[in-house]
N, C-alpha and C positions, 0 to 999 in steps of 0.2 A: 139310421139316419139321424134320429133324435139325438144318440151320444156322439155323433160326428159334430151335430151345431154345437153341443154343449161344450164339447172341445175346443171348438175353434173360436169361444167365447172367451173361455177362461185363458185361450194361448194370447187373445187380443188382451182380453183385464189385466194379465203379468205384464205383457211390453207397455201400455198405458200406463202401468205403477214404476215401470222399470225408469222408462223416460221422465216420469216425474221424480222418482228418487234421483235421476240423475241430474237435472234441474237443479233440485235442490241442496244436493251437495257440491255441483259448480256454483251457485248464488251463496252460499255458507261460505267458502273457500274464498269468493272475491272480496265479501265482508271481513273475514278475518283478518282478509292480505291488507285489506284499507285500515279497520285499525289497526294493527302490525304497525301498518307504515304511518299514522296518522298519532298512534298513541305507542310507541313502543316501550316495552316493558320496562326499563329503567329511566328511560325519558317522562314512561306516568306516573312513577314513584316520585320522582323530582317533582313535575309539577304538581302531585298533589298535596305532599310537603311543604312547596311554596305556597300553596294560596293557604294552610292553614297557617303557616308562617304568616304570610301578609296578613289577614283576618285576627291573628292572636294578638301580634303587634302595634294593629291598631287601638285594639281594643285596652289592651296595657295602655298604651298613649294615651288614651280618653280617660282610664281610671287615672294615672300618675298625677296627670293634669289637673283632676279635681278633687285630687287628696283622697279617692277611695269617698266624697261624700257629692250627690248631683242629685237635681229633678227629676222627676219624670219626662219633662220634654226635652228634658239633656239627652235623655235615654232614647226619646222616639228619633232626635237628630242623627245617633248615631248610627241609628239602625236603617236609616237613608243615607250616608254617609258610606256605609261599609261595603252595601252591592256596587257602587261607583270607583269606590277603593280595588276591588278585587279584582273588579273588570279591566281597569286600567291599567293596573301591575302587573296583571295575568299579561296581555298583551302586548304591551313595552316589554316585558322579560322575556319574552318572544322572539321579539326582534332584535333583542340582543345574544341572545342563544346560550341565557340561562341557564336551561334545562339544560342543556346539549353536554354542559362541562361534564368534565370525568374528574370528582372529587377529590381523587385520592392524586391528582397532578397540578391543585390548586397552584393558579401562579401570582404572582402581582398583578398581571395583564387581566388573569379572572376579576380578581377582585377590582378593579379597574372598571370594568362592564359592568359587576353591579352594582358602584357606589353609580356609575352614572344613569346606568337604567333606574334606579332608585329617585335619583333627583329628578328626572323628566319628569316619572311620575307623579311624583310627590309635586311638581310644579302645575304640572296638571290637575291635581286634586285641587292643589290650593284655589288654584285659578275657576274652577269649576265652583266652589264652593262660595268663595266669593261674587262670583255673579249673580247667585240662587240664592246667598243665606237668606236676605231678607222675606224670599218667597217660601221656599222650600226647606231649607236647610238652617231655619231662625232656631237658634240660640247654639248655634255650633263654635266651637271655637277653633280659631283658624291654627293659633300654638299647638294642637295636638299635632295637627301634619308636618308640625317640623318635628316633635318626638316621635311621631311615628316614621319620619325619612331616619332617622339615629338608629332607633330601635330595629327596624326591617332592615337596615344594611348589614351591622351589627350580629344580627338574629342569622342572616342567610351567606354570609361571607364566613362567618362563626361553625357553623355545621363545617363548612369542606372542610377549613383550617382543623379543626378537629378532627374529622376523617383523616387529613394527610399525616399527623402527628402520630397519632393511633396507628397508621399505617408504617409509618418512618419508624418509630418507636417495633413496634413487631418486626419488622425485617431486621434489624440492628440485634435484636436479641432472639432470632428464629435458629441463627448456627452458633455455633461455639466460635468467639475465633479466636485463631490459632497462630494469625498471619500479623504482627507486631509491623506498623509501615510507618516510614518518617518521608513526608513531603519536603524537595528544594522546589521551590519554585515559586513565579512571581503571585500576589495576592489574588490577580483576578484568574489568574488559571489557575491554582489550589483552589479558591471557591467553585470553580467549573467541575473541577474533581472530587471534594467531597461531593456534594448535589447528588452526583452520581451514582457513589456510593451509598450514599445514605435513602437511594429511591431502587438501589440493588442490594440481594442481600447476599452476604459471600461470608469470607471468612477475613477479613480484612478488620485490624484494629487501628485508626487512623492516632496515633501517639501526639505527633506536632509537625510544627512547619517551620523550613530552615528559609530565611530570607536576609539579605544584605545589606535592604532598605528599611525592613520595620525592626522597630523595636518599641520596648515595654512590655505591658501585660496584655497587647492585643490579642483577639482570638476572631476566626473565623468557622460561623455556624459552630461553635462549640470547640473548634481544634485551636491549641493555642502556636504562638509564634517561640519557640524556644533557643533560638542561636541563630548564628551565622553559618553561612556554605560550610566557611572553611575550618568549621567546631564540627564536624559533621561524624568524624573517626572518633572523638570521647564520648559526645553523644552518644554514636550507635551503641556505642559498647556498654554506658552506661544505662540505657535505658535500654538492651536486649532486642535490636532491632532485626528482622530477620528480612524486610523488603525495605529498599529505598525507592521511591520513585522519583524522576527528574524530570522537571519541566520547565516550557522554554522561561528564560533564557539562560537556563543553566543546562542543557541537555544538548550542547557545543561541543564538541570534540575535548576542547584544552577543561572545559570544565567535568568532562567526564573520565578525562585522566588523572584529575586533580583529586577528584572524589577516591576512586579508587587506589591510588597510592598512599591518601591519608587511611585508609581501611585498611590497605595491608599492613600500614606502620604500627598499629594497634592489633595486628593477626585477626581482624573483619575480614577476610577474605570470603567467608560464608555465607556473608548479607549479599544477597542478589538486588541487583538491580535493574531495574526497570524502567519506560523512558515511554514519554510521547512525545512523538515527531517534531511537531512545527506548532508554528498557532495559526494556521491553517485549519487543523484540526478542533482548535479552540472556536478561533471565528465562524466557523460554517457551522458549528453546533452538531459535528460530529465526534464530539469527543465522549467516550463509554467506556467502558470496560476492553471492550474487543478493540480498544485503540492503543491500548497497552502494550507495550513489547520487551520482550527483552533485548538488554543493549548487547548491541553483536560487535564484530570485530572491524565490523565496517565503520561503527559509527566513532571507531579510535583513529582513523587514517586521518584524520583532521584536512583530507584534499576537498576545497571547493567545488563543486558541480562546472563541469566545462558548459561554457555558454556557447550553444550552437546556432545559427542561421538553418532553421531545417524547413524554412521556405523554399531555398537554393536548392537542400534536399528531396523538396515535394516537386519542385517542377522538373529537375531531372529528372526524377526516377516515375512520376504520376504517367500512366501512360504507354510506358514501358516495359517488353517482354522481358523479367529479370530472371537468371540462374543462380543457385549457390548450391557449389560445392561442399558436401561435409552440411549435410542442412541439417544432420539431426545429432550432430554435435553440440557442446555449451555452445560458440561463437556461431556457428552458423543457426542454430534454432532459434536464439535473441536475435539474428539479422533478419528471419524471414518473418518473426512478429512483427520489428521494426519496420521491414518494409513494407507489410499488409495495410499498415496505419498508413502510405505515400499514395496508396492504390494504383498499384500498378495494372498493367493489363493482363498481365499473368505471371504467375510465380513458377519457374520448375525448379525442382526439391529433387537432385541430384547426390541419390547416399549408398554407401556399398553395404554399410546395418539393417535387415529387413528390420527391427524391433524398431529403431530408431525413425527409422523414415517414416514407419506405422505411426510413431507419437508425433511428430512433426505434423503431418499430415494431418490430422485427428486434429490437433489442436488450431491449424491452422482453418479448418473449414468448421471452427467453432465459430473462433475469433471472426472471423470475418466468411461469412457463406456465399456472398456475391463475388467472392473473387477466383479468378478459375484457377485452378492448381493443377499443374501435373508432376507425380510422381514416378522418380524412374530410380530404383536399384542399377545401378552402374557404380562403376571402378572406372576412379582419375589416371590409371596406369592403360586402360582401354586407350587409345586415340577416336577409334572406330564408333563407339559409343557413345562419345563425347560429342565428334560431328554429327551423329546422327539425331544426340539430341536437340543440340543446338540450331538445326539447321530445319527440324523437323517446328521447332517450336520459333521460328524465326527470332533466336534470340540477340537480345541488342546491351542487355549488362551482364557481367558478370562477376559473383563475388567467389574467390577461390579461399574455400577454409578448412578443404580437407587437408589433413597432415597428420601424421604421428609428429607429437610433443612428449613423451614422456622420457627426459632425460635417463634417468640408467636403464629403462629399457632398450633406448635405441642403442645404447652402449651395447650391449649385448645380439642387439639385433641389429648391424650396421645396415647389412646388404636392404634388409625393408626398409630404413630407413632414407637411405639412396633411389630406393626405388618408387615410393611413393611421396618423397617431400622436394625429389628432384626431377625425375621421369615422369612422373604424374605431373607438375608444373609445367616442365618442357610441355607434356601432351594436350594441357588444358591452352598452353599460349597459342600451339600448332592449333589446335581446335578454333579457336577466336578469330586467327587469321585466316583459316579458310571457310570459312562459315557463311565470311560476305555480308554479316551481319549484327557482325558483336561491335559496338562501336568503343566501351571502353571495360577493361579487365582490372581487378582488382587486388594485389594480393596482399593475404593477412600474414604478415611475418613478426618474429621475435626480436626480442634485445638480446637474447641469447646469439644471434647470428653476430652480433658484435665482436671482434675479438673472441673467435668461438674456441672452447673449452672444451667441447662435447660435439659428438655425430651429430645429433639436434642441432646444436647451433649451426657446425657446418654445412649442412643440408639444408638449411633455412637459408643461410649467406649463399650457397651455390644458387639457392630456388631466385633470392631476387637478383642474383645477377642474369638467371635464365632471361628475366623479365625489363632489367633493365641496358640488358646489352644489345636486344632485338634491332635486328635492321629495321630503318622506319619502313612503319607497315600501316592500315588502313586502322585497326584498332589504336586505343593509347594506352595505356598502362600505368598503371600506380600502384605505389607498396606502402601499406601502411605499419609500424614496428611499433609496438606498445611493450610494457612489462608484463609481471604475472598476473593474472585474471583470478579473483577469491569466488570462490565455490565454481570455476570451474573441474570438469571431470583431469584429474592430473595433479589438481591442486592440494599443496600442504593444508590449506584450512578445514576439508570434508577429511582428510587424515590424523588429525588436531584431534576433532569433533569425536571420532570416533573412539579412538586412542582414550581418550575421558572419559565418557560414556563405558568403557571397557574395566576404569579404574585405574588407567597408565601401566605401565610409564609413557609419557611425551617423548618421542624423540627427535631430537636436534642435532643436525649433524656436528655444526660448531655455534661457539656463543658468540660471536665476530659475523656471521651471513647475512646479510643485509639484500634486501630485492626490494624492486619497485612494482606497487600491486595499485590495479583499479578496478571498478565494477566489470559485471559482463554485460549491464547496459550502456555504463559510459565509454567501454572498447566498445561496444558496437555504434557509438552517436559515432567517433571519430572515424571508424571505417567509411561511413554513408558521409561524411561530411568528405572526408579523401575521395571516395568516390565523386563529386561536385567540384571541388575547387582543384583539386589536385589536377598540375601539367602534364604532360607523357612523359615519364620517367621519372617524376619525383618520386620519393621515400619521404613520407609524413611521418613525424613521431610526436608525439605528445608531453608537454613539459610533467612530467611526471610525479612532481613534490618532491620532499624529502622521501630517500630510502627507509626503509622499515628493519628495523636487527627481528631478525623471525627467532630466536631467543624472547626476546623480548613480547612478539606475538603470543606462545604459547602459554607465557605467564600470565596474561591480560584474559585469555582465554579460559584458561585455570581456574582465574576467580569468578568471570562472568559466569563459568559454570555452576557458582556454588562453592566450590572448594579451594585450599589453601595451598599453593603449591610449592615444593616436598613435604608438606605435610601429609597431605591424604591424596598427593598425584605426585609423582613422582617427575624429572624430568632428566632426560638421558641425553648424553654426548655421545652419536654414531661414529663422529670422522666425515669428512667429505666423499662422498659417492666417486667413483668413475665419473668423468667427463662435468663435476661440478666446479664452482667458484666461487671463492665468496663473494663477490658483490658482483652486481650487472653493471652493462654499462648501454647508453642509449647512440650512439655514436663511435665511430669508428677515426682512429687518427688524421686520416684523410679526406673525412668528413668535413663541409662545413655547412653551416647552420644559417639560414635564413629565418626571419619572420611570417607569418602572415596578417592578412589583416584580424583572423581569425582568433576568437582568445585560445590562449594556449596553444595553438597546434603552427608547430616549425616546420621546414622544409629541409631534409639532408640532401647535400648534392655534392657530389665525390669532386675532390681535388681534380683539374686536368693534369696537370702535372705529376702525378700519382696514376696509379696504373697496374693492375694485376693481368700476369700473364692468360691470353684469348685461353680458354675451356674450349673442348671436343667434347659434347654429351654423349658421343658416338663408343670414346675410349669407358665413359663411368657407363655405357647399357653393357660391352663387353663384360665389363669388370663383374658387371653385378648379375651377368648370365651364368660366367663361370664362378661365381662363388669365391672370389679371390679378397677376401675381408681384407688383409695387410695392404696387398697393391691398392685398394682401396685408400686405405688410410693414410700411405704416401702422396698418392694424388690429389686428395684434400690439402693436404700440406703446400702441395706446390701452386693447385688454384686458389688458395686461402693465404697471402702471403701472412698477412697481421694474424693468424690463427696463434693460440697459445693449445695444441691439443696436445 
């Protein structure tokens, strides 16, 4: 009985000491957490460097002021004097958040805060002192407070600027560098860009700065101004330049062809070049390192950005059950981002690639997770699948992008070519019209259907005449016809790319080919904008710039690589493909050309008076049941009158 009490005494003494340990390691933990957050570790190194700062400073003030010789009741003022000083500037530096900088990012703005936290203070001393010297504070002299405002800004501005130097100095000499860079660009964006540099540490040796407007012996932070733009090819060569960077307003198209022609002229083909965008990126103060790029082939087309109404855009489409065809294609993947930003009511992503649809999908319920998506694997060759989607999903737009594009292969492969860029159209317009609920159709055709050369083109020219010969029906229709589109899948410029990458040869079918190329987001503004303003049966085409000699391409691209072309890449003349031609063309003889209000974007509208014999889609499903590739080819002929095949 006795070792049962004694038990249940000592079982009571451990939980009493357990709860009080526990006590007081929650009351230890809330204390720490408060200084943590009341003194944190490099905020109390700061402030305790300031106040011996302030307290040192003054006191230097006091000696300076009486020459190192004073009373004894000099001495007792000061030392009433100095608990008033420390309190005050402890405090005011406070509220100005002193302590809080990060040293080693010291800026003007810093030092700004503390020349003025200083003054309050110091105005405050003064002011204090003078009310009380006679009482309290006799035989003080009120001069020391403005040496000690000198000496305390001085003393406490001086520390970071010395950190930052220290700092800038070490990263500048922590890598080897290896990377020789000559800046064009105007004074206030090259000051924005060393900064940068100089607070990153890389491999970059900043040489000089090419400008148009300065001259002399100017220099910025250290880099000097050495020539003009257009000295840019002796320079490099003379001073071994291995990066150029271009900034606005020299990283224009015409100024970027400029640079690099004078480079090649002097065999600089090897000086890579590099470019920031806009000063956009200057004025937002996002300009860094990672804003850096190299200059692509895009930024040589010198085409102006199509200015769209994509208000027009968002009320159409905001709301609206949208389908696209081919959604996990280049043009239809860029259309169902595009669209996701209108916020439709639902998107269905209609693609015969399970891989494809998978990425689509995926990225589209990144992008945007509130939007409802349905995905369906079908085939434009289906009719049955087509209504069943459409009709299932009450849809009300539709953008058709599925097609095979790839010129010699459709050479080769006529019959799928017929069968999915004209059978597939016919079934998607069939689908539209009996759905009961598509109210307008959209389709994305070529320049190649122009005076077509090629089964591709053919088959595009037969597809929008599917669409624009339609008896009027409850949907409307529109065709939009652009040029080549650069990196999409199909495209010479991912064939370029790689071809280099490999060590060449480039191949070029002829040096004479010329095509009209624009982004795959500025083709997809004008399909959404065709889909808005465009009438039932128009054919929108886009004023497309100058043509491009893709010769000429491959060279531009050669150097932007890095390398010197036939020097160390080679470049080959193929001949012209099956079903190729060397230049495109955006209009068809019987074509003519209207405006819109719209920038850049015209209206084709076929001659009345002109006229290609009525099509039987009925005769091209036989053809292409039974495998008859020739009678094929005759019968393009004869629905295609303008064809060159």
């Amino acid at each position: 009985m006795r070792e049962k009490t004694i038990g249940e005494g000592m079982r009571r003494l451990k939980k009493a000491k357990s709860k009080q340990a526990y006590f007081l390691l929650w009351l230890n933990s809330k204390i720490d957490g408060l200084v943590e957050k009341l003194f944190p570790a490099k905020t109390f190194f700061v402030f305790v460097t300031s106040a011996l700062t302030i307290a040192i400073s003054l006191i230097l003030a006091f000696y300076l002021r009486f020459e190192f010789e004073f009373r004894l009741d000099e001495i007792k003022s000061l030392e009433r004097v100095l608990p008033w000083a420390l309190l005050i500037k402890i405090v005011i530096f406070h509220f100005f958040h002193i302590y809080s900088g990060m040293w080693r990012y010291v800026s003007i703005y810093d030092l700004t805060q503390i020349f003025l936290a200083n003054l309050i203070a110091s105005a405050f001393i003064f002011t204090i002192v003078t009310f009380w010297q006679s009482s309290y504070f006799e035989g003080f002299s009120r001069s020391v407070i403005i040496l000690d405002f000198m000496i305390c800004f001085f003393a406490i501005s001086g520390k970071r600027v010395l950190v930052r130097i220290i700092r800038e100095a070490s990263a500048r000499n922590r890598e080897q560098k290896t990377l020789r860079t000559l800046i064009i660009g105007s004074s206030g964006a090259a000051n924005t860009l060393i900064h940068t540099f100089n607070m990153t540490p890389g491999k970059r040796e900043i040489i000089g700065i090419l400008n148009d407007d300065i001259s002399g012996n100017a220099t910025i932070r250290g880099v000097p101004f050495i020539g003009k733009s257009d000295e840019v090819a002796n320079i490099a060569k003379t001073l071994k330049i291995s990066e150029i960077l271009l900034l606005p307003p020299y990283s224009s198209p015409a100024k970027i062809k400029s640079v690099m022609n004078s480079l090649e002229s002097v065999e600089m083909g090897d000086c890579r070049l590099r470019m920031i965008p806009s000063y956009k990126d200057i004025a937002e103060g996002r300009l860094d390192v990672s804003n850096i790029k190299n200059v692509e082939i895009e930024d040589l087309l010198g085409r102006k950005p199509v200015l769209l109404d994509r208000s027009e855009v968002a009320s159409f489409v905001s709301g609206k059950t949208v389908m696209v065809t081919g959604a996990g294609g280049s043009i239809g993947s860029e259309l169902c981002r595009q669209l996701a930003a209108y916020r439709p009511a639902k998107i269905v992503l209609f693609e015969l690639s399970e891989f494809n649809l998978y990425e689509i999908d995926r990225m589209l319920r990144n992008l945007a997770p509130e939007l409802p998506i349905v995905s369906i694997i079908g085939d434009v060759r289906n009719g049955s699948e087509l209504l069943r989607a459409m009709m299932e999903n009450s849809v009300e737009v539709v953008y058709h992008a599925a097609a095979y594009k790839h010129v010699p292969l459709m050479e080769m492969n006529p019959l799928s070519a017929m069968e999915v860029n004209v059978l597939g159209t016919d079934a998607v317009v069939r689908a539209c019209e009996d759905s009961g609920t598509v109210l307008r159709m959209t389709l994305i055709s070529s320049d190649k259907a122009v005076c077509p050369t090629s089964i591709m083109g053919a088959s595009k020219r037969l597809a929008e005449r599917i669409v624009l010969e339609r008896a009027p029906s409850k949907p409307s229709f529109v065709v939009v016809r652009f040029g080549n589109v650069l990196d999409s899948s199909g495209s010479v410029i991912p064939l370029f790319k790689e071809q280099i990458r490999k060590g060449g040869p480039v191949t070029v079918t002829s040096k004479e080919v010329t095509r009209y190329f624009m982004s795959i987001p500025e083709a997809v503004d004008l399909v959404l904008q065709a889909g808005t303003i465009g009438h039932d049966r128009d054919i929108m085409v886009l004023e497309m710039g100058e043509p491009v000699k893709i010769y000429d391409m491959a060279r531009k691209l050669i150097e932007l690589s890095g390398f010197v072309p036939e020097r160390d890449i080679k470049i080959q003349i193929t001949g012209l493909r099956p079903g190729e031609k060397e230049y495109e063309e955006l209009l068809a003889n019987e074509e003519i050309v209207s405006r819109t209000p719209f920038d850049r974007i015209c209206v084709a509208r076929k001659d009345k008076m002109q006229s290609a014999p009525a099509f039987d889609i009925s005769r091209i499903k036989e053809l292409v049941s039974s495998h008859d590739s020739s009678s094929l080819r005759s019968i393009l002929k004869e629905y295609i009158p303008e064809n060159k095949l």
